[in-house]
C-alpha positions as CSV (number, residue, x, y, z in Angstrom):
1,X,0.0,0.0,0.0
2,X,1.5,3.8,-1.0
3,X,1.8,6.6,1.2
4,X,0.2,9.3,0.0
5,X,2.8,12.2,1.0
6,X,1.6,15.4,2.4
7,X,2.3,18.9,1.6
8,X,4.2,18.8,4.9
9,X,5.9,15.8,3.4
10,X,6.6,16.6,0.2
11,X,8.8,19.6,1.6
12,X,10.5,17.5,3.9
13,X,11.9,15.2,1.1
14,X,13.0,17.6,-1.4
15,X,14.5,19.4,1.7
16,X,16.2,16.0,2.9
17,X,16.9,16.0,-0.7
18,X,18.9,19.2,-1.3
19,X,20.7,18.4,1.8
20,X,22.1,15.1,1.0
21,X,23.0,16.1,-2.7
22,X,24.8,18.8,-1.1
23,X,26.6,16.0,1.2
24,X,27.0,13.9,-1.7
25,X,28.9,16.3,-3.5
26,X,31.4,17.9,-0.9
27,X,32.4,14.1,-0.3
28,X,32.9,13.2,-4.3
29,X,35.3,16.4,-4.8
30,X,37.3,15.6,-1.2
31,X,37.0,12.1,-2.5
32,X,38.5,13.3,-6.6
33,X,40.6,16.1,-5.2
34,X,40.8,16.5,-1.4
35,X,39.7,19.8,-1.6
36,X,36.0,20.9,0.2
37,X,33.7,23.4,-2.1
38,X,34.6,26.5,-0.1
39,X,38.7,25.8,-0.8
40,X,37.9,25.1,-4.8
41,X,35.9,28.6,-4.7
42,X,38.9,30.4,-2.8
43,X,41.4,28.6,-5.6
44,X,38.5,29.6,-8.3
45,X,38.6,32.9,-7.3
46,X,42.0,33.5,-6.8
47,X,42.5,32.5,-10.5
48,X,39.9,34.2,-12.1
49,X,41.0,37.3,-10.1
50,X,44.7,37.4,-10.8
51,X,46.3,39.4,-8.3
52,X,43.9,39.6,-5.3
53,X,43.8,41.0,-1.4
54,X,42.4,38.7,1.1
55,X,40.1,41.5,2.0
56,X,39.0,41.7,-1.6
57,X,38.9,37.5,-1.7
58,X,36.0,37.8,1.3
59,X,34.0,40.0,-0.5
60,X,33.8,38.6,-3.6
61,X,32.9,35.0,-1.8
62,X,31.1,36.2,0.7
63,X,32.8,35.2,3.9
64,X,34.9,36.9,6.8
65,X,38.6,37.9,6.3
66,X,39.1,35.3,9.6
67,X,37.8,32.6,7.5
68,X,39.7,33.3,3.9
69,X,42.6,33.6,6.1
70,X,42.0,30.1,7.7
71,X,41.6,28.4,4.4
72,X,44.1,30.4,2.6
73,X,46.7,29.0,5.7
74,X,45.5,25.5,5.0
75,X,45.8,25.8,1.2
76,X,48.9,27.2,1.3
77,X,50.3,25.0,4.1
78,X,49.4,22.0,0.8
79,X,51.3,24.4,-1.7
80,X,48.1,25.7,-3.3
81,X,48.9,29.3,-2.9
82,X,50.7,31.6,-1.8
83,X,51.2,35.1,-0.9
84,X,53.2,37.9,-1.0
85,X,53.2,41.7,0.3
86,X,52.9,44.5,-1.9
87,X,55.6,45.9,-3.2
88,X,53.4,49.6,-3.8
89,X,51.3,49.1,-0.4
90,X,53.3,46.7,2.7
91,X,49.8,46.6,4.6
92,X,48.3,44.8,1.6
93,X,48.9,40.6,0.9
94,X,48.1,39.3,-2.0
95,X,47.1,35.4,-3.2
96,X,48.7,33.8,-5.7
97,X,47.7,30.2,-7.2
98,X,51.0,27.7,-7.1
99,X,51.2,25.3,-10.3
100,X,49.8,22.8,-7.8
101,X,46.9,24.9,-7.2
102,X,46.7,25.4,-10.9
103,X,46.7,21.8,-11.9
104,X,44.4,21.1,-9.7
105,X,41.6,23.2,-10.7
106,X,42.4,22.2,-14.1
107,X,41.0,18.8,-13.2
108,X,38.7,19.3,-10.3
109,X,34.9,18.6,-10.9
110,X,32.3,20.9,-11.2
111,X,31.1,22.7,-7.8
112,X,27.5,22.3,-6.9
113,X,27.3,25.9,-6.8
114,X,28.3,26.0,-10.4
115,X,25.7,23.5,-11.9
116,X,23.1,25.1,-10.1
117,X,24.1,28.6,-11.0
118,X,24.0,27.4,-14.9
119,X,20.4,25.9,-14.8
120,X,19.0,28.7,-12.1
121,X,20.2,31.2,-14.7
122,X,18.1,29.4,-17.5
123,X,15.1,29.8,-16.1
124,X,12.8,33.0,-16.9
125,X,12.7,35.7,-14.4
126,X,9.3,34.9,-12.5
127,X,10.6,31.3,-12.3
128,X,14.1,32.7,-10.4
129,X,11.7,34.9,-8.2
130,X,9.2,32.6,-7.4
131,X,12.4,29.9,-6.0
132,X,14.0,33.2,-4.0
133,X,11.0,34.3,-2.6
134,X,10.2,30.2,-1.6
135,X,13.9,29.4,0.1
136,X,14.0,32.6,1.8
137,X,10.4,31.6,3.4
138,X,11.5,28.3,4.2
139,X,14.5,29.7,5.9
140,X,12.7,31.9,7.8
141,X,10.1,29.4,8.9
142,X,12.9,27.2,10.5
143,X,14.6,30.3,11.5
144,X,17.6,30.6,10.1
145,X,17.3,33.9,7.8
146,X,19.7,35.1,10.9
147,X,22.4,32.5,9.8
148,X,25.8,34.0,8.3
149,X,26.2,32.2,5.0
150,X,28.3,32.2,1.8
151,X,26.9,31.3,-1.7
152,X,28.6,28.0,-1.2
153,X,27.1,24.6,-1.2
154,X,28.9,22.4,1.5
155,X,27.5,20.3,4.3
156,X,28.6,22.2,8.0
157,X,28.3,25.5,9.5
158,X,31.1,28.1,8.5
159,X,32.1,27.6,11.9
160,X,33.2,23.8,10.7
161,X,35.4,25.2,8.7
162,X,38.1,25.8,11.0
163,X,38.5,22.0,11.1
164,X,37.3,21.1,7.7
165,X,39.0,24.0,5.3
């Protein structure tokens, strides 16, 4: 005999859903490149950015300048990056990708964020509103709206990341 799902229901399971394609995901690109989704955005931003302040790194990703600094420690610790002072401004650092961090970019999959982005942008304006207007109910109905967070699909709190970058 089938269930017939609820309203209540259905929410839960596409919710259950989001969360453990999410999980999925940061695993299978620690698993292929031992890298989680915040560290490939730092590197993917670092790259696309050329010469780049930490300070200008947390903006554009959406997270503190504590943070970028713990990851950027971690990645540079594995020969990622590195950074240098300016040479016009000594109170300024600035990230560099290494060849490793290059290389692996080169062949690291997809982030979530990325294939979502792609198929999010496809759809028509009222479509994009009408999801926006939805998630930012739901996360007010279980009280988060409150919740620091980046535009980066990965399982954890930010606060994780001091273990996890």
């Amino acid at each position: 005999m089938d269930r017939v799902l609820t309203n209540i229901d259905e929410v839960l399971v596409a919710l259950r859903r989001i969360i453990r394609a999410t999980d999925l995901h940061s695993k299978y690109l620690a698993k292929t490149t031992g890298l989680t989704a915040p560290q490939i955005l730092l590197l993917q931003t670092i790259r696309n950015k050329g010469q780049v302040t930490i300070g200008e790194l947390a903006r554009e990703i959406s997270l503190s300048q504590a943070t970028v600094t713990t990851i950027l420690d971690r990645l540079e610790k594995r020969n990622f990056v590195y950074r240098q002072r300016s040479t016009e401004d000594k109170r300024k650092v600035h990230a560099y990708l290494t060849q490793t961090g290059m290389e692996t970019l080169r062949s690291a999959p997809t982030p979530l964020q990325d294939q979502f982005a792609r198929q999010f942008s496809d759809l028509k304006g009222w479509e994009q509103t009408m999801i926006i207007s939805s998630l930012q109910r739901v996360a007010q109905m279980m009280d988060a709206q409150h919740i620091d967070a980046s535009p980066v699909l990965d399982v954890g709190l930010l606060d994780r990341q001091s273990t996890s970058i």
